[in-house]
C-alpha positions in Angstrom: -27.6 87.2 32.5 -26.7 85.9 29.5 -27.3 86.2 26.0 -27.4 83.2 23.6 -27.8 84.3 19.5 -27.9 81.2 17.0 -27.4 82.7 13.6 -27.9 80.2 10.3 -25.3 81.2 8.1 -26.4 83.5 5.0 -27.5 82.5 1.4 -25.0 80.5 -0.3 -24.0 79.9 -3.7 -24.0 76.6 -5.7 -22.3 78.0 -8.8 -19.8 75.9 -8.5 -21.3 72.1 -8.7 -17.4 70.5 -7.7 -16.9 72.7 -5.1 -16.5 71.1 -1.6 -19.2 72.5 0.6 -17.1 73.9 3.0 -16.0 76.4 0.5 -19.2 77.4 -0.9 -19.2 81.1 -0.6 -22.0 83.7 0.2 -24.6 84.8 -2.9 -25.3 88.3 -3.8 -28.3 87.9 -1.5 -27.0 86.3 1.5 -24.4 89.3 1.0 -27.0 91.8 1.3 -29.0 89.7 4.7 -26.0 89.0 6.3 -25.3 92.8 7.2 -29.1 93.6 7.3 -29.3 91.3 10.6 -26.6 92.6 12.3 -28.4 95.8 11.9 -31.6 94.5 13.3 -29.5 93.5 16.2 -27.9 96.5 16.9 -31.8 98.6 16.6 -32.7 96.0 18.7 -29.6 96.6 21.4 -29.2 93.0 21.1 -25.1 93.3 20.0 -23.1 90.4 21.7 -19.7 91.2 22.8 -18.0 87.7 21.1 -18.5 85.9 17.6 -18.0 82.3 17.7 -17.9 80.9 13.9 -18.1 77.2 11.9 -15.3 77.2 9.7 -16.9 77.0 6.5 -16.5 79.8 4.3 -19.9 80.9 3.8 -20.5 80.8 7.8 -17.5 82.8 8.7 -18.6 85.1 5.8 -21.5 85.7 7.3 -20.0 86.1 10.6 -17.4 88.9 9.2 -20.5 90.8 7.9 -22.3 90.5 11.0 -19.6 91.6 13.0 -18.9 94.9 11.2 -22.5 96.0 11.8 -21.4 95.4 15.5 -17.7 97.2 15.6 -16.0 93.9 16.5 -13.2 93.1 14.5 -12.7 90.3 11.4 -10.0 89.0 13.5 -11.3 88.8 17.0 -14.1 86.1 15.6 -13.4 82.5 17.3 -13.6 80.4 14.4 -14.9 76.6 15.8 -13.8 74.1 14.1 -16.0 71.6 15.4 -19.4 73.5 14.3 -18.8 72.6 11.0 -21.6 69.7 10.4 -21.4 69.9 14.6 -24.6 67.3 16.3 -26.7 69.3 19.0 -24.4 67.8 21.5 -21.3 69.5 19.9 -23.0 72.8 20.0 -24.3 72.1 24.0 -20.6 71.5 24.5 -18.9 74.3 22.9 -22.1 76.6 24.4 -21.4 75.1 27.8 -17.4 76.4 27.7 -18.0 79.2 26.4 -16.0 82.2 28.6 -17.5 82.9 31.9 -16.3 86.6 31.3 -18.8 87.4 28.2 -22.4 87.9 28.9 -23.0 88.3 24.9 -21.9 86.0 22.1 -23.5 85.4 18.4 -22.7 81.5 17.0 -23.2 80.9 12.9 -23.5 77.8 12.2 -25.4 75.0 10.0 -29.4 73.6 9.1 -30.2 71.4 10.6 -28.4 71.5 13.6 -29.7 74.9 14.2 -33.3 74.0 14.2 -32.8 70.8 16.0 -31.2 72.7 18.5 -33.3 75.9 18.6 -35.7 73.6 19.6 -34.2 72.0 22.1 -33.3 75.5 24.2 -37.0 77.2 23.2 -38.6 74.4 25.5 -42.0 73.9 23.9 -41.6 76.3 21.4 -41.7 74.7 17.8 -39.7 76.3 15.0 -40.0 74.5 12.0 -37.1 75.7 10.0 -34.2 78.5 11.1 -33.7 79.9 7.1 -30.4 81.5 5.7 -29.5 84.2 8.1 -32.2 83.3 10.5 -31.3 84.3 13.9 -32.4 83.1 17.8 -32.0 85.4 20.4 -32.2 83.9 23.8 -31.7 85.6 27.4 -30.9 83.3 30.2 -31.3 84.5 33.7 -28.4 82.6 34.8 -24.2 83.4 35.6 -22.7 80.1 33.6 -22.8 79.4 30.2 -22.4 75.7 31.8 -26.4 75.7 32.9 -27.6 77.1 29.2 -27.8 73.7 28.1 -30.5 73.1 31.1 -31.9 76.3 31.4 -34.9 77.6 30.4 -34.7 81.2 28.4 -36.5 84.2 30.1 -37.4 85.5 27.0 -36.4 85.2 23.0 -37.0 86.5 19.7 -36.7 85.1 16.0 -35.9 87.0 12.9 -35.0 86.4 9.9 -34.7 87.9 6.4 -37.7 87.8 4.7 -39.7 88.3 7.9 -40.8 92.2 7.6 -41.9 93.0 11.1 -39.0 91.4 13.1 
């Protein structure tokens, strides 16, 4: 089995008009969200084992925040450089190497990649838009993170922030 969860980086903020966008930080809200889904994860027993990260600042944020709600530490996050403004085909590649030893890993990454892909691997299932700190969980009944790409989920969820009944 295997366990796929597509996370959108959290709220950002545009304070800073000149900023380059891969150093736009998190905003007081995507601050609070960020930790509120890992939560929801962990109720949910839904806690992956690796975090795989975009290098932007606001993603990794997001993935620091997520990962202390799961007990896995700042440094052990896999930062991937090529998820930053990544096509679906980047992520399919990066999820199709991912290690054959972990059963469990959360990605944060980028709109609209994210919904382009999430509905590419939810196979007739239409999302219309992953928001800030939306997250896909999807369970694969397979051994390799190779065949993801190709599989079909057994079963998924979608939550996001302002969702109240996740």
């Amino acid at each position: 089995m295997k366990r796929l969860i597509l996370a959108r980086h959290a709220k950002s903020s545009w304070a800073n008009p000149g900023q380059a966008d891969i150093d736009r930080p998190l905003n007081e809200r995507g601050e609070r969200n960020a930790p509120e889904m890992g939560r929801r994860l962990c109720e949910r027993g839904e806690v992956p084992a690796l975090v795989v990260s975009s290098p932007a600042r606001r993603a990794l944020a997001t993935a620091r925040l997520m990962a202390d709600e799961f007990g896995i530490r700042r440094e052990e996050i896999v930062i991937e450089d090529s998820l930053y403004e990544a096509s679906v085909a980047t992520w399919l590649r990066v999820i199709a190497a991912l290690p054959a030893r972990v059963n469990a890993v959360l990605m944060v990454g980028h709109n609209p990649t994210l919904t382009e892909l999430a509905n590419l691997l939810c196979h007739g299932v239409r999302i219309d838009n992953v928001p800030t700190c939306g997250v896909l969980r999807l369970d694969y009944d397979l051994r390799s993170w190779a065949a993801v790409p190709r599989g079909q989920p057994a079963d998924w969820s979608f939550d996001y922030p302002k969702r109240t009944t996740p």
